[in-house]
Residue frames relative to the residue before (quaternion, step in Angstrom):
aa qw qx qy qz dx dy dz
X 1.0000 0.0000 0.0000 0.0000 0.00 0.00 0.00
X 0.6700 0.3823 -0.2546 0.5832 3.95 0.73 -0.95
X 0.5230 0.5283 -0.4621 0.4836 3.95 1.05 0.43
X 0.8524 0.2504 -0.2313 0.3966 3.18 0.70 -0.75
X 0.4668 0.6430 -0.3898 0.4655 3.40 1.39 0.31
X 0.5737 0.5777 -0.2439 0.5269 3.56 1.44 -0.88
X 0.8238 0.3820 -0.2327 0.3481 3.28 0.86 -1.06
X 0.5101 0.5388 -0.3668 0.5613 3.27 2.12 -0.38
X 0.5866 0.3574 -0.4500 0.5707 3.73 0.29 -0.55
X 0.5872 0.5003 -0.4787 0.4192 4.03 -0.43 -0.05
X 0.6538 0.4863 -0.1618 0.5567 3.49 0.54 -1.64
X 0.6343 0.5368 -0.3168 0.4573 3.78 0.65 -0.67
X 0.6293 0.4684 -0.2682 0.5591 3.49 0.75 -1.68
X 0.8843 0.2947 -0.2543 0.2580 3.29 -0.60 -1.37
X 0.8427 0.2096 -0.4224 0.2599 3.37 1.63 -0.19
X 0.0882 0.7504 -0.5075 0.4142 3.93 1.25 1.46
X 0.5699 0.7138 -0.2824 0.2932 2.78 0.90 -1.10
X 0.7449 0.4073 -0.2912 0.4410 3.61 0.92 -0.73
X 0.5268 0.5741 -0.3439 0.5241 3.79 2.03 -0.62
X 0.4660 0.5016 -0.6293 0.3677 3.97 0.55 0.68
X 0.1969 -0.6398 0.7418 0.0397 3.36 -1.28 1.09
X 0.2812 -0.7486 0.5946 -0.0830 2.59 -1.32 1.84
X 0.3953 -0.7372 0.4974 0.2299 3.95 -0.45 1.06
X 0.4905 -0.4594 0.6765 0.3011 3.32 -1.54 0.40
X 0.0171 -0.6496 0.7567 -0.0720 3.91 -1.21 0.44
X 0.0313 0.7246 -0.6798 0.1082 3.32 -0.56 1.71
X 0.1981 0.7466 -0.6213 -0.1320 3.69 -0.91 0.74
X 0.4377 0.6526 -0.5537 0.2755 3.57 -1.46 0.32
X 0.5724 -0.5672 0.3902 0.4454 2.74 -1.37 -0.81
X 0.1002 -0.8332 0.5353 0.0959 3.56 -0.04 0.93
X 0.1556 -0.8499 0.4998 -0.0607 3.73 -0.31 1.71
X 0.4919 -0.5548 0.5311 0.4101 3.62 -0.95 1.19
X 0.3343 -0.7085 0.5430 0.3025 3.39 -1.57 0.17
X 0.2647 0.6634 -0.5223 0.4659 3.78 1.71 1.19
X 0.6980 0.5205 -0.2255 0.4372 3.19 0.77 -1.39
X 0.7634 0.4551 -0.2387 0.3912 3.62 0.96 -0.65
X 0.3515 0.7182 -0.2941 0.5237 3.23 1.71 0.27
X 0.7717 0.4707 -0.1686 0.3931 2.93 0.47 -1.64
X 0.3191 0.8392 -0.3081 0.3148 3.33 1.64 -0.60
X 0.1629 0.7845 -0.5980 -0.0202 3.80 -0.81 0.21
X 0.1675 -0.6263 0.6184 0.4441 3.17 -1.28 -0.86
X 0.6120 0.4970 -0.4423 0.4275 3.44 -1.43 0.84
X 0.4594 0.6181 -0.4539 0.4482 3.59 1.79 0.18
X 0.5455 -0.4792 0.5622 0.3959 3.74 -1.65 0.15
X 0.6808 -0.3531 0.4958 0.4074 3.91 -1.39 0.41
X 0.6840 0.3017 -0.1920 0.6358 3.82 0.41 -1.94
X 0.7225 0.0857 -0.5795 0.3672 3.60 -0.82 0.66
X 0.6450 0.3995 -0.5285 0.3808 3.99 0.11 0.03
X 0.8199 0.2596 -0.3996 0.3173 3.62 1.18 0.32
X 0.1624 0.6029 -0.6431 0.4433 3.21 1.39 1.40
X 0.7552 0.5529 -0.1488 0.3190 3.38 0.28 -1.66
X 0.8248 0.2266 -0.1623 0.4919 3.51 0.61 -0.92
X 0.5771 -0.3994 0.5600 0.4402 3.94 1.20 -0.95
X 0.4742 -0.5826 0.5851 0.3055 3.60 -1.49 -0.22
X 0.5347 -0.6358 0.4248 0.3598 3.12 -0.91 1.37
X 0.6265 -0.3915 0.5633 0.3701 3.49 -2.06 0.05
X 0.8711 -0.0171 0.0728 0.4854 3.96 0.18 -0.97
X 0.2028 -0.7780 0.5889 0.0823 3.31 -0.36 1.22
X 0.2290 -0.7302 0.6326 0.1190 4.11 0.30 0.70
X 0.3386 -0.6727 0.6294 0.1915 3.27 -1.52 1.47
X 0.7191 0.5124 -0.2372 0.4050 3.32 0.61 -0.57
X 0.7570 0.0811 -0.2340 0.6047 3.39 1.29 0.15
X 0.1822 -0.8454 0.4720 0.1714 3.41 0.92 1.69
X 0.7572 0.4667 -0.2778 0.3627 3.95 0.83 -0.86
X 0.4899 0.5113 -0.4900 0.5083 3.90 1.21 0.09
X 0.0519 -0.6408 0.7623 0.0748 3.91 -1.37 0.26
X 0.5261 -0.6871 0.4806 0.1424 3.47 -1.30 1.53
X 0.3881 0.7788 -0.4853 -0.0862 3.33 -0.67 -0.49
X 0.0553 0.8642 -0.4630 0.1891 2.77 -0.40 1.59
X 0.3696 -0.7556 0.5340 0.0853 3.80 -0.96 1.40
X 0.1668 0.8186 -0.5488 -0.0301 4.01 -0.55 0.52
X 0.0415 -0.8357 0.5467 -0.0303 3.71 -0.17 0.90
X 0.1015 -0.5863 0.7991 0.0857 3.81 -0.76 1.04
X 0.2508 -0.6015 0.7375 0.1773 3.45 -2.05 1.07
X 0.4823 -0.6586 0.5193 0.2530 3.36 -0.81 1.13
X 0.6867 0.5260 -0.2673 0.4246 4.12 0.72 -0.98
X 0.8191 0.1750 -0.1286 0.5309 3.35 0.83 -1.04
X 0.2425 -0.8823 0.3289 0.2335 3.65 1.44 0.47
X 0.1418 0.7314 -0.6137 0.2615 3.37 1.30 1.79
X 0.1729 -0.4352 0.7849 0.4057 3.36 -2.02 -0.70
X 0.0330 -0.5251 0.8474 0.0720 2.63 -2.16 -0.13
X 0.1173 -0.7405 0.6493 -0.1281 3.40 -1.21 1.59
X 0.1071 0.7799 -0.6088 0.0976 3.16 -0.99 0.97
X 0.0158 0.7541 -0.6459 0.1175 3.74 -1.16 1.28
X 0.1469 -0.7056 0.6932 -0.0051 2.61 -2.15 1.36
X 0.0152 -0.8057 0.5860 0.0848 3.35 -0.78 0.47
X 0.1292 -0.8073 0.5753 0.0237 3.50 -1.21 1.15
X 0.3252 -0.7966 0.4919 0.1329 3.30 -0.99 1.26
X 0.0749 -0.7884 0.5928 0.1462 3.55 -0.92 0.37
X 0.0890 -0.7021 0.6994 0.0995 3.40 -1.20 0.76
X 0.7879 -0.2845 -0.0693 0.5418 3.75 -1.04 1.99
X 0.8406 -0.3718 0.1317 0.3713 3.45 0.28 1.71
X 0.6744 0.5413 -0.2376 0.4424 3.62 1.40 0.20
X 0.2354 -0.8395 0.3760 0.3137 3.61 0.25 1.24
X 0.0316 -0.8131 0.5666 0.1298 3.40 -1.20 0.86
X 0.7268 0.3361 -0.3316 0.4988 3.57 1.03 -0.14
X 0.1055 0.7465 -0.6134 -0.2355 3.57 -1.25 -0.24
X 0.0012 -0.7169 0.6882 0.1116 3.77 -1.00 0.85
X 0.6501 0.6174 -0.4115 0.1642 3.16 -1.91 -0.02
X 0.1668 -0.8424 0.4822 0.1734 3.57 -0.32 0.02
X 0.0464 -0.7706 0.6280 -0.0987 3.48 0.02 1.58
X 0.7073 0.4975 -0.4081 0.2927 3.42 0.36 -0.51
């Protein structure tokens, strides 16, 4: 009798096992691609962060670059997907943009 209870709780565990739901877990900054239009260069620092949010990493060492950066793990198909932008500023005016958040 405690053989086949063991073996039905086993058979249980192993087959539930597929009914775990697994979450998406987005972190960053995760930016409409309306908002990234609007984008230029030749904006102030405070209107790309009305517009975009506060960057992800503000680097001491490159006080004039602002991170922005978007990382999502899909819980179902246990991919990532990474995405990064970085904007440069030269005396608080953006002049470069690289990266490809959108």
């Amino acid at each position: 009798m405690r053989i086949r209870l063991l073996l039905l709780v086993g058979f249980l565990i192993i087959t539930l096992q597929a009914c775990i739901y697994r979450m998406d877990i987005p972190q960053g900054n995760q930016i409409d691609p309306k908002k990234l239009e609007q984008l230029k260069t030749g904006m102030t620092k405070s209107q790309v962060e009305f517009l975009l949010g506060s960057a992800a990493i503000n680097d001491h060492y490159h006080a004039n670059q602002a991170h922005y950066v978007y990382y999502r793990y899909n819980g179902k198909d246990q991919t990532t997907e990474l995405k990064k932008m970085i904007l440069t500023y030269d005396a608080d005016v953006l002049v470069n943009i690289e990266g490809d958040l959108n």
